[in-house]
Steps between C-alpha positions, in 0.01 A plus 500: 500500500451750765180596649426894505202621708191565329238801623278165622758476759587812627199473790551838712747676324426837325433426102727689323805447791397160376535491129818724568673245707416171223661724235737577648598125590395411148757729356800360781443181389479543124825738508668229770598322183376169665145536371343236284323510177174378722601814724467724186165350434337525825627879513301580198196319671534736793531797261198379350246416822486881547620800316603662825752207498618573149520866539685463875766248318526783188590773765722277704729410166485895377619640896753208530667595159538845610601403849839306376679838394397618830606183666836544347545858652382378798709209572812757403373722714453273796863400498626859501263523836600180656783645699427445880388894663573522858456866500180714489427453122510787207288545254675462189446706244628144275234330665229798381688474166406110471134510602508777161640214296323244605178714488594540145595124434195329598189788572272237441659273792464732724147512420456144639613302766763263462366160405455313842730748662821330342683812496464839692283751373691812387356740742697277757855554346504870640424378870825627694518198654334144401535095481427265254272205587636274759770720543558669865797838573560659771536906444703704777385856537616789693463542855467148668251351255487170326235407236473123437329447130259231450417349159374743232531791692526905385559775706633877504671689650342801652566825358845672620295816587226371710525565914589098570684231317290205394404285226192463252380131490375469140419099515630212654583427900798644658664429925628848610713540782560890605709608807590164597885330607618232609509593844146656486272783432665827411376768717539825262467464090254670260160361445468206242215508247316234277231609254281241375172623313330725704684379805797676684739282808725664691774380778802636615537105610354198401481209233197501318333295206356685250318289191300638187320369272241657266356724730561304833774596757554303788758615773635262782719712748719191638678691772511868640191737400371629181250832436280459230318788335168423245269727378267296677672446858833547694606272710838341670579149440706281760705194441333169329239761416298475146351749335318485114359804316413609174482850342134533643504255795688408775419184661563404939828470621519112552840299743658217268790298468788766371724163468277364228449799316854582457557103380622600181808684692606116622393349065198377632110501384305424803144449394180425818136372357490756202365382140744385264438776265656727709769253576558544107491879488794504748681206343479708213659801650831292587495206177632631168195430203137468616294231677146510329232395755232344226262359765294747742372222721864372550590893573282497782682179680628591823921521561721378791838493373860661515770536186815618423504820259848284357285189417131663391453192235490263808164688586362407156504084583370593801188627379455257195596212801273649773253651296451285177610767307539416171826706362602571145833687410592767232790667398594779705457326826157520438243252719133470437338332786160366451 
């Protein structure tokens, strides 16, 4: 018999985030078809400990029905887009025509976020440009510039009738490279822009590293010189220069390591004394399924390590063999860690 998480458990973590993410395991495991009659039992225990847990596993089994048309459209959908683009992208008025059908196919899905992030949320389909998790591309624009796609990563392209080329980066982390050969800096090309939030980088040469998530942006310029524009401060930013900002705040420019920020270029995690729950955010990032941190005291134990994006379940014994970790697995590639 498996062991779900009970609200008991759940220490820091929001309530109803909570209660979300034991449904939604409850229902992966009961629709695995490895669960157990005792499985079946102990679900309607759960249900019955709270009737936010009851009414949480209800809406879960009503969305998920509704979401298999839609998954059906969208896994047709997704092969028909799976072509490699090395050209500035279109937007296709196919692509408009699916987010219609799907819209129509599962409303309700759309409505809620995909259980544990299995699959992408609709609203990412229509990016111009995006990976999957774990997966990395490299886009070639126009006029000397490279974008190198991290994992779960969205942008678009700037608009054809705005004064400078550029892209929109919707979510994700990206490595841009504008005006740069192999024999150097190019001395004449058009301005380069990155939006990010409220944030705008320009360079007519440099490679930068531009990361969002929620509504954090941090930029690393790794070589040449980047202008940055805020509604809160301008400001030029120099090789293994940092920079983080929000839409209302903009925090000091700080020197760092460009090397070990742009690891995951090389298929590398590189993690120096930070708690293990953020180790597990960014593991989940890369690792297909979820890793469900159960324990907030273990969360806050301190991380010196270094994986390979290729072998992410390695990091997983590491943690239940450094840090006692007591690991349970689900369907799904699902891991609860308590």
């Amino acid at each position: 018999m498996v062991n779900i998480v009970s609200m008991s458990e759940v220490g820091e973590n929001p309530a109803m985030v909570a209660i979300e993410q034991c449904a939604e395991a409850w229902l992966l495991l009961l629709r695995s078809g490895n669960a157990t009659l005792e499985d079946a039992q102990a679900f309607r225990r759960w249900c019955a400990e709270n009737p936010a847990h009851a009414c949480a596993a209800k809406e879960l089994r009503r969305v998920w029905n509704v979401a298999s048309a839609a998954a059906t459209v969208v896994a047709q959908q997704e092969t028909a887009l799976s072509r490699p683009w090395t050209g500035p992208a279109v937007r296709s008025p196919a692509r408009r025509a699916f987010v219609g059908t799907a819209v129509a196919a599962g409303a309700a899905w759309l409505a809620f976020r995909p259980p544990l992030q299995l699959w992408p949320a609709l609203g990412e389909l229509t990016a111009d440009y995006r990976t999957g998790t774990g997966e990395q591309r490299q886009v070639m624009l126009a006029d000397h510039v490279v974008i190198e796609m991290n994992t779960q990563t969205r942008f678009n392209l700037r608009p054809a009738d705005t004064t400078r080329g550029g892209i929109e980066l919707l979510a994700g982390e990206a490595e841009a490279a504008a005006g740069m050969s192999s024999a150097g800096p190019l001395r004449s090309i058009d301005p380069f822009i990155v939006v990010a939030g409220n944030g705008r980088l320009q360079t007519s040469s440099a490679r930068f590293n531009v990361r969002r998530t929620d509504d954090e942006v941090c930029v690393t310029c790794i070589t040449g010189s980047v202008a940055f524009e805020h509604p809160r401060q301008r400001l030029m930013l120099s090789a293994s220069q940092e920079l983080i900002y929000t839409d209302r705040d903009v925090s000091p420019v700080s020197n760092i390591d460009a090397a070990a920020v742009t690891a995951w270029r090389r298929g590398l995690l590189l993690f120096n004394d930070v708690p293990l729950a953020q180790v597990v955010d960014e593991i989940n990032r890369y690792r297909p399924g979820k890793i469900i941190l159960r324990n907030a005291q273990l969360g806050k134990s301190r991380v010196r390590a270094r994986f390979s994006i290729r072998q992410l379940d390695d990091a997983i014994m590491l943690i239940h063999a450094e840090y006692g970790a007591h690991v349970t697995e689900l369907p799904g590639s699902i891991v609860l860690l308590s």
